[in-house]
C-alpha positions in Angstrom: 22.7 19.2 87.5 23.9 17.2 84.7 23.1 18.7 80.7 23.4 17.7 77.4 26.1 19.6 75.6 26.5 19.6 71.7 29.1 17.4 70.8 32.2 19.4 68.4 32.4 18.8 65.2 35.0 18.6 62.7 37.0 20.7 61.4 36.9 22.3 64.6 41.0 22.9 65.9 40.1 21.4 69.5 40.0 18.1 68.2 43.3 17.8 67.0 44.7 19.8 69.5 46.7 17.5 72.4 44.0 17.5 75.0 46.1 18.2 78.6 46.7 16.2 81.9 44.1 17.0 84.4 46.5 17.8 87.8 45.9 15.0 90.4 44.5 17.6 92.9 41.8 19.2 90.1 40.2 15.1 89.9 37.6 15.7 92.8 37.0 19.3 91.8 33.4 20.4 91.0 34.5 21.7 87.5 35.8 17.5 86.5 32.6 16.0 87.9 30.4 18.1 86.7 32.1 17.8 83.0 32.1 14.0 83.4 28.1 14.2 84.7 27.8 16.1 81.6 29.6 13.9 79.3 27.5 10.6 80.3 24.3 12.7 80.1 25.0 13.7 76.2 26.6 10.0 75.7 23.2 8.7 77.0 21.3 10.8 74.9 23.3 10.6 71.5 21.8 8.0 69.4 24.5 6.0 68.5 27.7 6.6 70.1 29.2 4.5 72.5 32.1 7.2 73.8 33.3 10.4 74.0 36.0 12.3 75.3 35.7 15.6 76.6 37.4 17.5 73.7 34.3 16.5 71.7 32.6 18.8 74.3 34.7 21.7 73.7 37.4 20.9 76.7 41.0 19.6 76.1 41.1 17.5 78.9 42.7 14.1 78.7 39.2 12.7 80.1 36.6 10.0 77.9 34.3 7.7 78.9 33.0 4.9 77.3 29.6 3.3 77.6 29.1 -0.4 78.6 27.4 -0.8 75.7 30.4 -0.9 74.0 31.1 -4.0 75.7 27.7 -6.0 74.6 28.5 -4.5 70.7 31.8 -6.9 71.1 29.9 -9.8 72.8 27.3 -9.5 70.1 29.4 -9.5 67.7 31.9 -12.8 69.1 28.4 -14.9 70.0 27.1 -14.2 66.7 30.2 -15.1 64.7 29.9 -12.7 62.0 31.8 -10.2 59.9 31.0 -6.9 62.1 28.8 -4.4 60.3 29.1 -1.4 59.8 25.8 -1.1 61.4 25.6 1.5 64.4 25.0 0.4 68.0 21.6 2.2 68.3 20.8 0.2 64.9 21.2 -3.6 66.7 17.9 -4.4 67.6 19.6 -6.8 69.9 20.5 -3.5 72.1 17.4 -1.6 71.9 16.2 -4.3 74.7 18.3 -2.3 77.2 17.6 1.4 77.9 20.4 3.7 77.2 19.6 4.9 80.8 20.6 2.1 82.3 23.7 1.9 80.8 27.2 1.9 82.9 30.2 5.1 82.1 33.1 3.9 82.6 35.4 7.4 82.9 38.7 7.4 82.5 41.0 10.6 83.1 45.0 11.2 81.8 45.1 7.4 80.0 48.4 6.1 79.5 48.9 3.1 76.6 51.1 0.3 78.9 50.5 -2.6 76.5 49.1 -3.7 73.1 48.5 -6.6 71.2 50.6 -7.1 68.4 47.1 -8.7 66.5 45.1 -6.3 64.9 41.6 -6.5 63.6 40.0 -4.0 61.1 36.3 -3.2 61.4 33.6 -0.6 61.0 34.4 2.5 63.1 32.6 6.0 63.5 32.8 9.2 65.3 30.3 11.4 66.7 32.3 14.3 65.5 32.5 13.6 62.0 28.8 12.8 61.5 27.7 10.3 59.1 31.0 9.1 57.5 32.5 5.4 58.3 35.2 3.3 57.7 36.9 0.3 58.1 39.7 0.9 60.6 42.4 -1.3 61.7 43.1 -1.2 65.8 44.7 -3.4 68.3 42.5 -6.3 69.6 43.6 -5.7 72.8 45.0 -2.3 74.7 46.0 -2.3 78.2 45.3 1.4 79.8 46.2 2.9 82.8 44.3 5.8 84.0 
């Protein structure tokens, strides 16, 4: 049964510690699902966090998810042509239309960067392990994964 775990905060070591490959064979195990059930149970229920990967839950596994939502904060953001807030996702009233519930996971397990863009795009950018502090962040507008 899935639960809601707390979420690791800094300065704890396990977040800067290199989270390890989970073996191919370990993927189906109980142990991995029922981490990842757990994961998207505390994602859901986290007010404004849109992933998490699974060292913020006290395992260094090279496991995250991310929450469709994520996806309709960028198309938000693109249809309504302005400079990105820094504004959390659970702050958009635009996404308060959609229950958190019924939200998608997308889970990815031992990622591997193929590609990225050589244009970058600074914006607003948080973490649910350093509560309460922002800043503007300059990533890649497009990654290419493999997972």
């Amino acid at each position: 049964m899935p639960k809601i775990v707390p979420i690791i905060k800094e300065p704890n070591k396990i977040l800067r510690k290199k989270a390890e490959e989970v073996p191919t064979r370990n993927i189906v195990s109980l142990q991995i699902k029922e981490l990842i059930s757990n994961m998207k149970d505390t994602l859901k229920n986290t007010a404004d966090g849109v992933g998490l990967a699974a060292s913020q839950v006290g395992k260094s596994l090279r496991i995250f998810i991310v929450s469709e939502e994520a996806e309709e904060v960028d198309r938000l953001q693109t249809k309504n042509k302005q400079e990105i807030s820094a504004e959390t996702p659970a702050e958009k009233p635009e996404l308060k239309a959609k229950s958190r519930d019924s939200w998608h996971y997308y889970t990815f397990i031992n990622p591997v960067v193929k590609k990225l863009s050589r244009r970058k795009l600074e914006g607003p950018e948080g973490c649910l392990s350093v509560p309460g502090k922002y800043g503007n962040v300059l990533r890649h507008e497009k990654i290419m994964i493999e997972a």
